[in-house]
ZAMARGU-4260 file (C-alpha; in steps of 0.2 Angstrom, whole numbers, plus 5000, padded with zeros to 4 digits):
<rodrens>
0) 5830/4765/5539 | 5814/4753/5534 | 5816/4734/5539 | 5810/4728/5522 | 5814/4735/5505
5) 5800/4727/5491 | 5808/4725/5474 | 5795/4724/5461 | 5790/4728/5443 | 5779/4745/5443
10) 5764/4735/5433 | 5763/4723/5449 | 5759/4741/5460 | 5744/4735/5467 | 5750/4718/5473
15) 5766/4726/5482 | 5755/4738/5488 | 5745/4725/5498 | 5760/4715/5503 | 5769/4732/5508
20) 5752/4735/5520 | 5750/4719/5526 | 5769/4718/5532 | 5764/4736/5541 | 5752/4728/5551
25) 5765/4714/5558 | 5774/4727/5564 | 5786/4730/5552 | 5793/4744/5542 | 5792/4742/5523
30) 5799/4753/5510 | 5792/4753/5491 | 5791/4765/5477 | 5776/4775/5480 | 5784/4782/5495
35) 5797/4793/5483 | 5795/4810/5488 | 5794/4823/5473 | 5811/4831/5467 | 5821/4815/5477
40) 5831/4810/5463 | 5824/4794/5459 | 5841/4781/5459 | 5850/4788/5473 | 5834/4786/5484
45) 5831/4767/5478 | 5850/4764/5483 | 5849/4772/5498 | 5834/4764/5502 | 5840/4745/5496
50) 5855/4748/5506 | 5850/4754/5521 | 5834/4741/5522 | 5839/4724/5536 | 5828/4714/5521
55) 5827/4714/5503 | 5808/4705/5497 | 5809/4702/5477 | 5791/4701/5469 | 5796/4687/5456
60) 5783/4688/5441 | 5782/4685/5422 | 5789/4705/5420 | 5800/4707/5435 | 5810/4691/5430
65) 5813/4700/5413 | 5817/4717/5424 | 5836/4721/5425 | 5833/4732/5438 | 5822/4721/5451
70) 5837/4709/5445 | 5848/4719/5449 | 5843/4723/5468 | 5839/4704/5470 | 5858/4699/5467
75) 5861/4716/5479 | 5852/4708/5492 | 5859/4688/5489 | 5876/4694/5493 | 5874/4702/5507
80) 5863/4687/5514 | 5846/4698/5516 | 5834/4693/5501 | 5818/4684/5505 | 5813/4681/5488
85) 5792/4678/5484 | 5785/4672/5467 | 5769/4681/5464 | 5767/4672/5447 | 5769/4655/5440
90) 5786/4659/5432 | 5803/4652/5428 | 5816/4659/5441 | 5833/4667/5435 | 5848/4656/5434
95) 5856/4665/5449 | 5838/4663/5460 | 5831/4646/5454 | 5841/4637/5469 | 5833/4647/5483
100) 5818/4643/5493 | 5802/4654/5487 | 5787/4655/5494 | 5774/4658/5482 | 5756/4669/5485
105) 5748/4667/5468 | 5730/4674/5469 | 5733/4684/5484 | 5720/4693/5489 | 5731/4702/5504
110) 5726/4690/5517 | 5735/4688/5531 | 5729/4670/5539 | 5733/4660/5524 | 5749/4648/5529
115) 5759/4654/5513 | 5760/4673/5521 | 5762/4667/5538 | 5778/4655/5530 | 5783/4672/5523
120) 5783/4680/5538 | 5792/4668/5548 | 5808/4669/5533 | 5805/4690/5535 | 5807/4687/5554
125) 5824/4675/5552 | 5833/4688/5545 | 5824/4706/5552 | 5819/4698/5570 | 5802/4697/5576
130) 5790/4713/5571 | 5788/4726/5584 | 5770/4720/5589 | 5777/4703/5593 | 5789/4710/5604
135) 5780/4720/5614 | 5767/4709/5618 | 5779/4696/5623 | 5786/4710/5634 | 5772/4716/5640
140) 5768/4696/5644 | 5782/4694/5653 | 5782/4710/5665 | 5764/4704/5668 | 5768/4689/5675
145) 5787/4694/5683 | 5774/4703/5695 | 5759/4692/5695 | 5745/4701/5686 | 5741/4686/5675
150) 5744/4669/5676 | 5753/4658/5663 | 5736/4651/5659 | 5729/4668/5652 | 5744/4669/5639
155) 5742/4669/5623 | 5746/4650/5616 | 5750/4643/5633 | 5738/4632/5643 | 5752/4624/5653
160) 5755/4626/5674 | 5775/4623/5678 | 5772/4612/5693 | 5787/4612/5708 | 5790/4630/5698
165) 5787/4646/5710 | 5784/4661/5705 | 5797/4675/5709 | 5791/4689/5719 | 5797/4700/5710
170) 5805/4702/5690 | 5824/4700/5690 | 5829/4715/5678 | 5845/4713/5670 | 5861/4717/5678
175) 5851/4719/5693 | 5865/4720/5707 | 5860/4714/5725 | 5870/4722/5743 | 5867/4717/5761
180) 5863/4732/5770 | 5875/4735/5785 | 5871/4740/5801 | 5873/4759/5800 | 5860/4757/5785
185) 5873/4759/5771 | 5874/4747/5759 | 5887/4733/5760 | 5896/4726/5742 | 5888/4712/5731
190) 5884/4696/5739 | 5881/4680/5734 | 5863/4681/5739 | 5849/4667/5732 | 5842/4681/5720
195) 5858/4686/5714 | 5861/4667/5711 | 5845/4666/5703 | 5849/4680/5692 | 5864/4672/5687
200) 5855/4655/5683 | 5844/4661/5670 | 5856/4673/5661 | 5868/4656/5661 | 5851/4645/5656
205) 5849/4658/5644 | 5864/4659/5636 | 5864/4641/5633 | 5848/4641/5627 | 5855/4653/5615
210) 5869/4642/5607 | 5858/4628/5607 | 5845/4637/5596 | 5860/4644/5585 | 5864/4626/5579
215) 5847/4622/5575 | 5844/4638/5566 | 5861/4636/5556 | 5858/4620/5551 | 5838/4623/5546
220) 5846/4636/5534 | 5857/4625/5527 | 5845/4608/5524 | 5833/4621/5517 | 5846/4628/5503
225) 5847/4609/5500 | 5829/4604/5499 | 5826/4617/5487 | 5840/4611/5477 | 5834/4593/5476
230) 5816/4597/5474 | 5821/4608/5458 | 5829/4594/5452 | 5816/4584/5455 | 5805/4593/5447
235) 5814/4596/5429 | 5818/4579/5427 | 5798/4574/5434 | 5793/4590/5423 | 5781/4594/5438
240) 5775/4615/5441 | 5768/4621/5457 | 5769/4619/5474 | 5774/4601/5484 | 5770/4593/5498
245) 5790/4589/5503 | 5788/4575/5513 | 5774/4565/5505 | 5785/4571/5487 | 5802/4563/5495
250) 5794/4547/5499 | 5784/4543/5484 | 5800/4547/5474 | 5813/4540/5487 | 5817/4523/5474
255) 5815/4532/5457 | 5831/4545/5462 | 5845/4546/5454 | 5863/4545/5459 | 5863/4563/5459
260) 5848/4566/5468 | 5850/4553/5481 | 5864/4560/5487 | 5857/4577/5489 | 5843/4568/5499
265) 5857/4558/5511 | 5865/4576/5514 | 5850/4582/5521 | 5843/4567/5530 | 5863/4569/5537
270) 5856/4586/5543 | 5841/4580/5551 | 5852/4566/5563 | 5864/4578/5566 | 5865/4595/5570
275) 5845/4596/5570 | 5844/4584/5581 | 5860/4589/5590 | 5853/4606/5594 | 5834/4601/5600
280) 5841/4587/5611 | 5852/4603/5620 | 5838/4615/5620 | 5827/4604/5627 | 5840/4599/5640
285) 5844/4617/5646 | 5826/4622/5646 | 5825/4605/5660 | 5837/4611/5669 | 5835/4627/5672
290) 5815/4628/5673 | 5818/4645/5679 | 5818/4651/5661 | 5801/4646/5659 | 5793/4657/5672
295) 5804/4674/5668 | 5800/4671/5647 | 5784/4659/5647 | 5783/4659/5627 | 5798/4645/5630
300) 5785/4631/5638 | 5777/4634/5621 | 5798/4630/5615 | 5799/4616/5627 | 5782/4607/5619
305) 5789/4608/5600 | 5803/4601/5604 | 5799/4586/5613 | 5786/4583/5602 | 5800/4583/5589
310) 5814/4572/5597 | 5798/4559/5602 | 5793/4561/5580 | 5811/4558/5579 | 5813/4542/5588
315) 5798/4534/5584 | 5798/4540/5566 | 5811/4547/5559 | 5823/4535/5564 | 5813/4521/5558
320) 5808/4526/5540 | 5823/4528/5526 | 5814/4535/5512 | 5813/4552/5526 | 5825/4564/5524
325) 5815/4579/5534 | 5808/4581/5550 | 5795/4596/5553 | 5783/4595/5565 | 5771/4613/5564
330) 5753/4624/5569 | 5745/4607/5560 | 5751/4597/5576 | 5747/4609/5589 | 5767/4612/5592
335) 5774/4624/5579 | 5791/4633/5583 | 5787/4651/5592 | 5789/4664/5577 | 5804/4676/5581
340) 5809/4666/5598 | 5828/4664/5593 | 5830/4684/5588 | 5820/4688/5605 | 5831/4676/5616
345) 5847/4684/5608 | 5840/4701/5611 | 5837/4698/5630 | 5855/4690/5632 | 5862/4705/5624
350) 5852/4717/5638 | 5857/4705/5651 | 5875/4707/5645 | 5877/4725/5643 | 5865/4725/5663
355) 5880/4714/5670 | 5893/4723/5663 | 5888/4742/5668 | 5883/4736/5685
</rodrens>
């Protein structure tokens, strides 16, 4: 089973071919036609393949929209809520696909710093989870500091001390269960000791943490669906081609809306004061009190900056500007949003899970 599955026309070899590579080196696996091995029949492999892949990425260029086939696997993909689609062209979408947010990597020369691949990345990892590489370093990271090698200083990202905030003595694994030892040396049953309270803290914290970031990511997903929709509109009725700048494109066209279009732009705004802001205000809240979390996974200090960096924007921006309907705050502030965090924080509350319940 490969992670991602790239659908393409055969006379854009070369450009799946770099994407395909460049996917590799994130971690990922990626399935794509070359890999046919010969005497496979050729269908039956492709549907294999396409169904057993987690994501589906559709080349979109001036053959590939005329291709049934790449068609075909992209509607495959849309229904079962695993396409990342990717316009390697300047064309016009299909009906079905015209809707959905695309990234676009016109030009690409195979890259990998550029901000359109790292966007592309981050919509990969929304639906597959973080690349392996990702994951183990921030494993590796965290066993490292659970038994003091390295200080949060020397990660990756993170300048930031946790004052009041102690380091534990020794890393908490999930479903760790803790006995008193009893006089004959045996050991007693399960206690209500400060580790085992401790323990139970952070898996609580964490599942909280969980939920919180569940609303966000839901409601991102949804005001995305919408911003896409209105900028589409937008841009027929504008006749504008390319690429945007959402926000500064919103607010320069806020009073020339139509009826139409203004409400599509009130739905999403809705969004923003919301569950948006619902959701960070909850993170944020969990991550204060229970600062435990930040010690045992320390890519969440880099959590807690985003997000009150966001909720200040929020409050003494957003609240005070109609003619804004989105709130992003990114890398270009210093404070983007840790790629993969929410898969990795659901993974580690699934372990704990399963620890607590075979102890």
């Amino acid at each position: 089973m490969s992670d991602i599955f790239i659908s393409y026309k055969r006379e854009e070899q070369a450009t799946a071919r770099k994407l395909a590579n460049a996917l590799e080196t994130q971690g990922w696996s990626v399935w794509w036609d070359p890999k046919l091995r010969a005497g496979e029949r050729f269908n039956d492999v492709i549907e294999k393949a396409l169904k057993e892949s987690k994501c589906v990425v559709v080349m979109w260029s001036k053959r590939s929209v005329e291709s049934q086939y790449v068609k075909h696997e992209a509607n495959y993909a849309m229904k079962r809520n695993k396409l990342v689609p990717l316009m390697i062209e300047e064309v016009e979408l299909p009906f079905r696909f015209e809707d959905l947010h695309t990234p676009s990597l016109l030009d690409w020369d195979g890259s990998k710093d550029i901000s359109e691949f790292r966007r592309l990345v981050e919509d990969i990892a929304a639906i597959v989870g973080p690349p392996a590489t990702t994951r183990q370093k921030t494993q590796r990271a965290e066993r490292e500091v659970g038994h003091g090698t390295i200080s949060r200083d020397k990660l990756k990202g993170g300048s930031t001390r946790l004052p009041g905030v102690e380091q534990p003595k020794r890393k908490l694994e999930p479903g760790t269960v803790f006995r008193d030892k009893l006089k004959d040396g045996s050991q007693g049953p399960e206690t209500g000791s400060r580790e085992a309270e401790a323990h139970h803290k952070v898996e609580d914290g964490l599942r909280e943490l969980v939920e919180a970031l569940r609303i966000t990511r839901t409601a991102f997903r949804a005001q995305v669906t919408r911003r896409d929709q209105l900028v589409k509109q937008m841009q027929r009725r504008l006749r504008i081609r390319g690429a945007i700048q959402y926000d500064e494109f919103f607010r320069h066209s806020f009073k020339t809306m139509t009826v139409d279009e203004k409400a599509l732009f009130d739905w999403i705004r809705a969004i923003t004061e919301d569950q948006l802001k619902e959701g960070n205000a909850k993170a944020l809240a969990v991550l204060e009190r229970h600062p435990q979390l930040l010690v045992r996974y320390p890519r969440l200090v880099d959590l807690k900056q985003h997000l009150m960096f966001w909720l200040n924007k929020y409050d003494r921006v957003f609240s005070r500007h109609e003619d804004m309907c989105l709130l992003y705050v990114g890398v270009g502030d210093g404070v983007g949003y840790p790629r993969g965090l929410h898969a990795e924080m659901e993974e580690e509350l699934a372990n704990a899970s399963q620890g607590t319940e075979s102890a």
